[in-house]
C-alpha positions, 0 to 999 in steps of 0.5 A, a space after each residue: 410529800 414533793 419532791 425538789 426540784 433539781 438546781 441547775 449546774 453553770 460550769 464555767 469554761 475558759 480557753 485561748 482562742 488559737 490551734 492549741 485549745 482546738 477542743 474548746 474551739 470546736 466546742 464553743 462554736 458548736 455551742 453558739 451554733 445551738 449544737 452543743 457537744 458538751 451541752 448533749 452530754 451533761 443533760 439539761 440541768 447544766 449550763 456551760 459559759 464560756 469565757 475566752 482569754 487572750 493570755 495565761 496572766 488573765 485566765 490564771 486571774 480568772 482561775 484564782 477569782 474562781 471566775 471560771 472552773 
């Protein structure tokens, strides 16, 4: 009897790139620098995108659209 394989989890992340959201900043250059903090702590079988939004009107669309979690 096999066992299946573990799908893998996307988590999509959204955030506005100034003082305010200083955590997903961080986060996020760490990411695109291949250090990942929240990549270390979820395990490999998560995947995180990140989306960078420049105003609430478009991350509250991108919440209804469930474009980002």
């Amino acid at each position: 009897m096999g066992t299946a394989a573990a799908q893998p989890t996307t988590l999509r992340v959204g955030h506005f790139p100034n003082i305010t959201h200083v955590q997903a900043l961080v986060a996020h250059a760490m990411s695109r620098l291949g250090k990942g903090w929240f990549e270390s702590r979820l395990g490999p079988d998560v995947k995180l995108e990140w989306f960078v939004y420049n105003a609430g009107p478009s991350a509250v669309e991108a919440i209804f659209a469930n474009s980002i979690d």
